[in-house]
C-alpha positions, 0 to 999 in steps of 0.5 A, a space after each residue: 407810363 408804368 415803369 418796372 426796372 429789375 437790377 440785377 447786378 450783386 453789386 449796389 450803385 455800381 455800373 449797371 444801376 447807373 446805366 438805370 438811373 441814367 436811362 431813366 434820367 432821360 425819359 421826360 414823359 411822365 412816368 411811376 417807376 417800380 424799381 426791383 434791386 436783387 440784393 433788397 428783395 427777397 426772391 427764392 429759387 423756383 423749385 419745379 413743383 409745377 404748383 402752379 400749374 393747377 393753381 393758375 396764377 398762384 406760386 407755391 412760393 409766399 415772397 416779394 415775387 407776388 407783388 413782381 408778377 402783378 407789375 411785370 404783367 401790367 407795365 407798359 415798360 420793363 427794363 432788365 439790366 444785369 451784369 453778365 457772369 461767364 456769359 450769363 445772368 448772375 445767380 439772384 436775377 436768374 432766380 426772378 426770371 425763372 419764378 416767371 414759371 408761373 406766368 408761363 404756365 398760364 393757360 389765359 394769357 390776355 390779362 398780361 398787358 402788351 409791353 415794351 421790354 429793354 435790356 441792358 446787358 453789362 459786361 466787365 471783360 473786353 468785348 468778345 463774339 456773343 458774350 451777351 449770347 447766353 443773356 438774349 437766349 435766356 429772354 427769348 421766352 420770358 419776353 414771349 411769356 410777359 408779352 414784350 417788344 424787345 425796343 433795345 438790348 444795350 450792351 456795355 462792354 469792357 466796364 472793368 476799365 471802361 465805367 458804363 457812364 463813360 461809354 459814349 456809344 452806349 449812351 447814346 443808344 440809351 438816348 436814342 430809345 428814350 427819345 423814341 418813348 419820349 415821342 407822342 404817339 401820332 393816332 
């Protein structure tokens, strides 16, 4: 199973990088893992020039994201984590996900593998009504555009006081997702 993971949190190490490492910790099937931190890639904003358009599957843009659409357009798991500022994605993954214009802009779509997608959502204020809202809006499309089947949208809330490895509850619904990859597939 190829994996890609994008963190997206400004911070390294902290809760949304240990929610990754420990969903990864669980999956026991054998599996290549491509990881993309946003604070050691180099990915630049989208500038709407609409290149790609007549240059199918070619961005305008000559950066880490050329290797990134390869393996997002192939895996078999993608993973987006990300913290959530003012409801929304921080500014570094947003840039990733809006340079997915150019899959997007694809006429032939076929050669983008069907994949399973889970995303975890990490929010440091107290939960409250659809502090994940803006995040599920925004995937909407990009899951449509990388063809995915979205297996779980985690959600740590409160991390300020409540570190996302001490969430109980949140664990075991990252469990609960890798157990159910973990499981053969009965043909």
């Amino acid at each position: 199973m190829e994996i890609v993971a994008i963190m997206g949190s400004h911070r390294n190490g902290q809760n949304t990088q240990k929610a990754i490492d420990y969903f990864i910790s669980k999956l026991n099937i054998e599996h290549e893992l491509f990881e993309y931190n946003v604070n050691k890639i180099k990915v630049e904003a989208c500038l709407a020039c609409d290149y790609c358009i007549p240059h199918q599957g070619e961005c305008i843009i000559k950066d880490d994201m050329t290797e990134i659409y390869q393996k997002m357009e192939t895996c078999d798991l993608l993973i987006v984590a990300s913290p959530v500022y003012f409801s929304a994605f921080p500014s570094k993954i947003k840039a990733l996900i809006d340079r997915t214009q150019m899959i997007y802009n694809l006429k032939d779509k076929s050669t983008i593998k069907q994949k399973k997608i889970l995303i975890i959502g990490i929010g440091g204020a107290p939960h409250y009504p659809r502090q994940f809202q803006a995040v599920d809006n925004t995937l909407e499309w990009y899951k449509k555009t990388l063809s995915c089947d979205e297996i779980g949208f985690v959600q740590f809330s409160h991390t300020d006081e409540l570190p996302a490895l001490d969430n109980d509850k949140r664990l075991a619904e990252l469990d609960a997702i890798a157990d159910k990859i973990n499981k053969p597939v009965v043909k």
